[in-house]
C-alpha positions as CSV (number, residue, x, y, z in Angstrom):
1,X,45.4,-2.0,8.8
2,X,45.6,1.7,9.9
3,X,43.2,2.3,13.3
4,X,41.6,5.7,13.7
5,X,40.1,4.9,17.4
6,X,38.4,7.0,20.1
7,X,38.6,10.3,18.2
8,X,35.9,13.0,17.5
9,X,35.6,14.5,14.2
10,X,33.8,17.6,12.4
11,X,36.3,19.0,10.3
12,X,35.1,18.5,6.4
13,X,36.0,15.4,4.5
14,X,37.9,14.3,8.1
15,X,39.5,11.0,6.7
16,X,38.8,11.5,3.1
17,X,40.4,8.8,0.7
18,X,41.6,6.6,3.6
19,X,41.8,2.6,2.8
20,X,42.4,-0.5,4.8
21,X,41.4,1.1,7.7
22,X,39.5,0.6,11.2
23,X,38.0,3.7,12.5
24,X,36.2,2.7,16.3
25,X,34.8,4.3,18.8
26,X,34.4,8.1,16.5
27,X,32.0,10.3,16.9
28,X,31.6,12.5,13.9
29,X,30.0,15.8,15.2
30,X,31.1,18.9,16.4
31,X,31.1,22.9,16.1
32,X,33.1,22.6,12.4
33,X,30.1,20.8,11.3
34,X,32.0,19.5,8.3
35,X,30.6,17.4,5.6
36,X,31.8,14.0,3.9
37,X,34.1,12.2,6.4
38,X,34.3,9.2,4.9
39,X,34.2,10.0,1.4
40,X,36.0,8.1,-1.6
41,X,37.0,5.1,1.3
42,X,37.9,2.2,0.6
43,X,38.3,-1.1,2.7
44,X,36.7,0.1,6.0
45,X,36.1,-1.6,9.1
46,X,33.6,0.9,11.2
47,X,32.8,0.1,14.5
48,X,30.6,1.2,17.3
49,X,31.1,4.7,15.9
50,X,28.4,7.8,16.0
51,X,27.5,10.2,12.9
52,X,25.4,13.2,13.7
53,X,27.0,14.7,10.3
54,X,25.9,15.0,7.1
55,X,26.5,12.5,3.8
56,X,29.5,10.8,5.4
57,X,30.1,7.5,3.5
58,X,29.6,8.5,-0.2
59,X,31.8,6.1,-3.0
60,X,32.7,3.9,0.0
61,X,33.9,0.5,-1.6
62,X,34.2,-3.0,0.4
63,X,33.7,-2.1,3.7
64,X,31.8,-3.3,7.0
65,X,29.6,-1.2,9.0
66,X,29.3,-2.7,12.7
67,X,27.1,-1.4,15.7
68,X,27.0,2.0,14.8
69,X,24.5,5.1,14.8
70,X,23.6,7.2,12.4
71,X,20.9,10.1,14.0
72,X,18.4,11.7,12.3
73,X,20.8,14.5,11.8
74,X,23.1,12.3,9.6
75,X,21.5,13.1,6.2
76,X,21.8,11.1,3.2
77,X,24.3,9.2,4.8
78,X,25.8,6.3,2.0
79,X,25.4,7.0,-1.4
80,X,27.3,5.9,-4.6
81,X,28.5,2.2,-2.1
82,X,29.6,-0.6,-3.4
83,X,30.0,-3.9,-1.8
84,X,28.8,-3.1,2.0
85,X,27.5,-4.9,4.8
86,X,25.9,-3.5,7.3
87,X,25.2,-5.3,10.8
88,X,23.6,-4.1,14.2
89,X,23.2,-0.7,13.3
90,X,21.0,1.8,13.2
91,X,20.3,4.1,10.0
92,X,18.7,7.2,10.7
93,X,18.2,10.3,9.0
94,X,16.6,11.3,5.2
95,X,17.5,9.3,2.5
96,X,20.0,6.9,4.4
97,X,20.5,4.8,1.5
98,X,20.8,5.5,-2.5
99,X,22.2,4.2,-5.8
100,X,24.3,1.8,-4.0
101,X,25.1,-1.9,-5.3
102,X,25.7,-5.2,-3.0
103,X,24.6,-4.0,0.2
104,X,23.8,-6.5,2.9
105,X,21.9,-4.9,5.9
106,X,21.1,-7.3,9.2
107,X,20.0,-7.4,12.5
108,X,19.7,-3.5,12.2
109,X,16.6,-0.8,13.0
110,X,16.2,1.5,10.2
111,X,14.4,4.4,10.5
112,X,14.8,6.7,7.1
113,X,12.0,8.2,4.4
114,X,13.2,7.8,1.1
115,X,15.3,4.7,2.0
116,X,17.0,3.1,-0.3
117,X,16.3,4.3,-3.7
118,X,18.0,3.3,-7.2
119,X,19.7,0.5,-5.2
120,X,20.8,-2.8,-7.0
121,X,21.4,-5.8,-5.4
122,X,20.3,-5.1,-1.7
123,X,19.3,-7.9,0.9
124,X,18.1,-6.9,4.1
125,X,17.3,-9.7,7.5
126,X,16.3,-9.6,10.8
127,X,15.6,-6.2,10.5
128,X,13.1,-3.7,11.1
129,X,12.5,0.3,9.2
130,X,10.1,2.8,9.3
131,X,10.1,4.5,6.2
132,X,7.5,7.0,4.4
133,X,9.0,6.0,0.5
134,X,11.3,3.2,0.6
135,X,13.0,0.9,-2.3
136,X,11.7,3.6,-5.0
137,X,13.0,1.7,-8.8
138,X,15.6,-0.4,-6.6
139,X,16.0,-3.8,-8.8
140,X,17.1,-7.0,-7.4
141,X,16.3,-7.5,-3.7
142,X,16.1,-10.0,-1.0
143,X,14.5,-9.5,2.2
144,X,13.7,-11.9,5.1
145,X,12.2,-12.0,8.6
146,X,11.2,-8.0,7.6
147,X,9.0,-6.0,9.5
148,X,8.2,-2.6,8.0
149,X,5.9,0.3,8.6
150,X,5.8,3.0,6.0
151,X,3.8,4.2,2.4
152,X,4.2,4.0,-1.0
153,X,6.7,1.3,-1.0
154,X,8.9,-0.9,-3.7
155,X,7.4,1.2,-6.3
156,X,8.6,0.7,-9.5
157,X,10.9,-2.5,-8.3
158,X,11.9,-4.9,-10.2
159,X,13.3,-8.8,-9.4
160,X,12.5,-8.4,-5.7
161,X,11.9,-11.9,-3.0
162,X,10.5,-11.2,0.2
163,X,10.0,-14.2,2.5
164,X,8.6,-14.1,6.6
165,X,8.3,-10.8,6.5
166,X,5.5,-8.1,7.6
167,X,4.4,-5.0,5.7
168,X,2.2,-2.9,7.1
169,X,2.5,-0.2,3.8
170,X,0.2,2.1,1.3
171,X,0.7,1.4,-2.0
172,X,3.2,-1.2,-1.9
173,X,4.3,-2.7,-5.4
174,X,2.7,0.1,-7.4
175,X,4.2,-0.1,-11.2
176,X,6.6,-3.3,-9.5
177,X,7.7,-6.1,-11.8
178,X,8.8,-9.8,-10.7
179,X,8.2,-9.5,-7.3
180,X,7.7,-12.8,-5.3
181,X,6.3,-12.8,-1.6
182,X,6.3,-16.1,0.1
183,X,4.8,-16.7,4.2
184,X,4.1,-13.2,5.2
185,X,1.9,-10.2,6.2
186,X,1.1,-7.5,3.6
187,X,-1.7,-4.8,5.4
188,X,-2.6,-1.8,3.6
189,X,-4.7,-0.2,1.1
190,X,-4.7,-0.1,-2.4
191,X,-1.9,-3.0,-2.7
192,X,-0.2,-4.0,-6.0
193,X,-2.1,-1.9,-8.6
194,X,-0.5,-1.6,-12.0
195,X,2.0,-4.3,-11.0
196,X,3.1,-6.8,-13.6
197,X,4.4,-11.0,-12.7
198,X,3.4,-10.1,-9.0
199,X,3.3,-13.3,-6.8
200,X,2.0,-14.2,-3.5
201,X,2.4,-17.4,-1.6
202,X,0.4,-18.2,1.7
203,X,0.7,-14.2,2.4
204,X,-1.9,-12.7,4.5
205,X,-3.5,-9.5,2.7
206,X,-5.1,-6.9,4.8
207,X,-6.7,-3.7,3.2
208,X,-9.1,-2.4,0.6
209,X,-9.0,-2.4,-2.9
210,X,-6.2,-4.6,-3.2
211,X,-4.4,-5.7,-6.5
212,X,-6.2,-3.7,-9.0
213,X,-4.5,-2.9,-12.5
214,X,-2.2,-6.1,-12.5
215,X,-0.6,-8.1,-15.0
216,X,-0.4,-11.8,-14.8
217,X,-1.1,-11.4,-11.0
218,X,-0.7,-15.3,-9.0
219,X,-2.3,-16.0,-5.4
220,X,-1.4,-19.3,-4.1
221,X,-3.0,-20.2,-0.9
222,X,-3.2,-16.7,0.5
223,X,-5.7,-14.9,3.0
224,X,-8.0,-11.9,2.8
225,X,-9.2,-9.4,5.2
226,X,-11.3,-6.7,4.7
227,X,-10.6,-6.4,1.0
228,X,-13.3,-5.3,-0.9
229,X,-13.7,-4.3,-4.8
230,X,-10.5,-6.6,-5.1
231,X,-8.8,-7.3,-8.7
232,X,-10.2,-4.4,-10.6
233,X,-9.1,-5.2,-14.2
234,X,-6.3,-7.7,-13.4
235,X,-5.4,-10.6,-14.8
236,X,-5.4,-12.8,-12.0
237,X,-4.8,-16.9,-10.5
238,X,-6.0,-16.9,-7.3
239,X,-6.9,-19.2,-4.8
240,X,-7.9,-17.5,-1.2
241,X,-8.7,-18.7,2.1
242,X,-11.5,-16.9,4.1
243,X,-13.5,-14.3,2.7
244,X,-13.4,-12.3,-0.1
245,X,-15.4,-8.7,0.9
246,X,-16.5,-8.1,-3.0
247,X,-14.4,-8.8,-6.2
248,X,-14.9,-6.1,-9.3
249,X,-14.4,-6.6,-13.3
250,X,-11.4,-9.1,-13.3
251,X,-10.2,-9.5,-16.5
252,X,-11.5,-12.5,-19.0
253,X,-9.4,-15.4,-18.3
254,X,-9.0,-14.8,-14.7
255,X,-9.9,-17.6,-12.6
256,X,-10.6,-16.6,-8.1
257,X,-10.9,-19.2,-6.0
258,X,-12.1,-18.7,-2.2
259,X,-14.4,-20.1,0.6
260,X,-16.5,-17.2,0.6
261,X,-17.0,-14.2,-1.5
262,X,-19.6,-11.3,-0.5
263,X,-20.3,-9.8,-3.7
264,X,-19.3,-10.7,-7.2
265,X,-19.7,-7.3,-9.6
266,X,-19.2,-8.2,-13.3
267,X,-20.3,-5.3,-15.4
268,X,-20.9,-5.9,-19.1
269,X,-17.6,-7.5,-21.0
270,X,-16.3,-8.6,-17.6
271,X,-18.4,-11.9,-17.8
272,X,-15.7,-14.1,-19.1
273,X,-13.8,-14.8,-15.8
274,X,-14.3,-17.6,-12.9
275,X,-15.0,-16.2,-9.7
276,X,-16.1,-19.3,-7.3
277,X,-16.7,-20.0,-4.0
278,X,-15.8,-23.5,-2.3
């Protein structure tokens, strides 16, 4: 494999087209300000490298990102990938990630609005992001030991596990199909509404007016805090630990269990449901 190590770039499309290649140690910035350095790539190892530059790793194919920096200057900085893995790094900058397939992100901080839309196949661990609109209509995704911070996340997802992870979100899940979250936090407001096969195992949920609007919603063993007017119009499972602030108009077949519930409001043709306390 060709090296490219040690070397600072800013001329436009700086090592355009290259395959089986290492590039280590670069820093791409400079007065050219040039655009696209690693475009059309294939087979790259990068390494400890720095990109202050715009959209540098667009229709990048099987390649390794390792202990590198992208800043918050480094728009839109992989787009069109395919086949990446990401580890130790950190992804600044708007929209870091977009319509890419089989990316693999660990051990890395991300910190990126509009992360990660139109992806496919995307698993991220032992990672961290901050993140205004992440994982907007991204389909088939894994993530474990997660922590994010953000709003209006995995809207319109579909096929998506999320396992010892913490979400402290607005909006998550809004319009979001198939989406399974097993041991973790979810805090925020207005969680889940107008999701359809949405399922949560011993999650924690944290926030008002939670899971409104859903379509054969499941809670196994799961807490709530603070939630109040919970499961407007949803078909819902549920069985809760704690207290329940107040549950509104679930829809007739639904069945809530929990140790306490404040207030139960059933308006007329919301009667046929069971909402119970232990």
């Amino acid at each position: 494999m060709k090296t490219y190590e040690n070397l600072t770039l800013d001329q436009e499309r700086a090592l355009y087209g290259i395959e089986n290649a290492s590039v280590i140690r670069c820093l791409f910035d400079g007065p050219a300000d040039g655009e696209s350095a690693l475009k059309e790539t294939r087979n790259i190892r990068i390494e400890d490298c720095d990109f202050h530059l715009r959209y540098p790793m667009w229709h990048m194919d099987d390649s390794a990102i390792v202990n590198s920096r992208m800043t918050e200057t480094c728009r839109a900085a992989l787009w069109y990938d395919k086949n990446l893995e990401i580890h130790s790094s950190v992804l600044g900058g708007i929209k870091a990630l977009r319509e890419c397939d089989r990316t693999t992100i660990t051990s890395s901080q991300i910190n990126s609005t509009e992360f990660g839309w139109y992806c496919r196949d995307l698993a991220i661990s032992d990672s961290e992001m901050v993140s205004e609109y992440p994982f907007l209509n991204s389909r088939d995704m894994e993530f474990t030991n997660f922590t994010m911070t953000g709003k209006y996340s995995f809207q319109y997802c579909t096929n998506v596990v999320i396992r010892h992870s913490h979400l402290k979100t607005k909006d998550a899940f809004w319009h979001a199909k198939n989406v399974r979250v097993e041991d973790s936090i979810v805090q925020g407001e207005y969680l889940g509404w107008y999701s359809e096969n949405l399922h949560l195992i011993r999650c924690k949920i944290i926030g008002t007016q939670p899971l409104c609007y859903c379509k054969n919603l499941i809670l196994e063993d799961c807490e709530m805090v603070d939630c109040d007017l919970s499961f407007e119009r949803s078909s819902v499972q549920a069985t809760v630990r704690g207290h329940i602030i107040s549950v509104k108009n679930p829809l007739a077949g639904s069945h809530i269990l929990a140790d306490s519930i404040g207030e139960t409001i059933l308006d007329e043709g919301y009667e046929n449901c069971t909402v119970a306390q232990r």
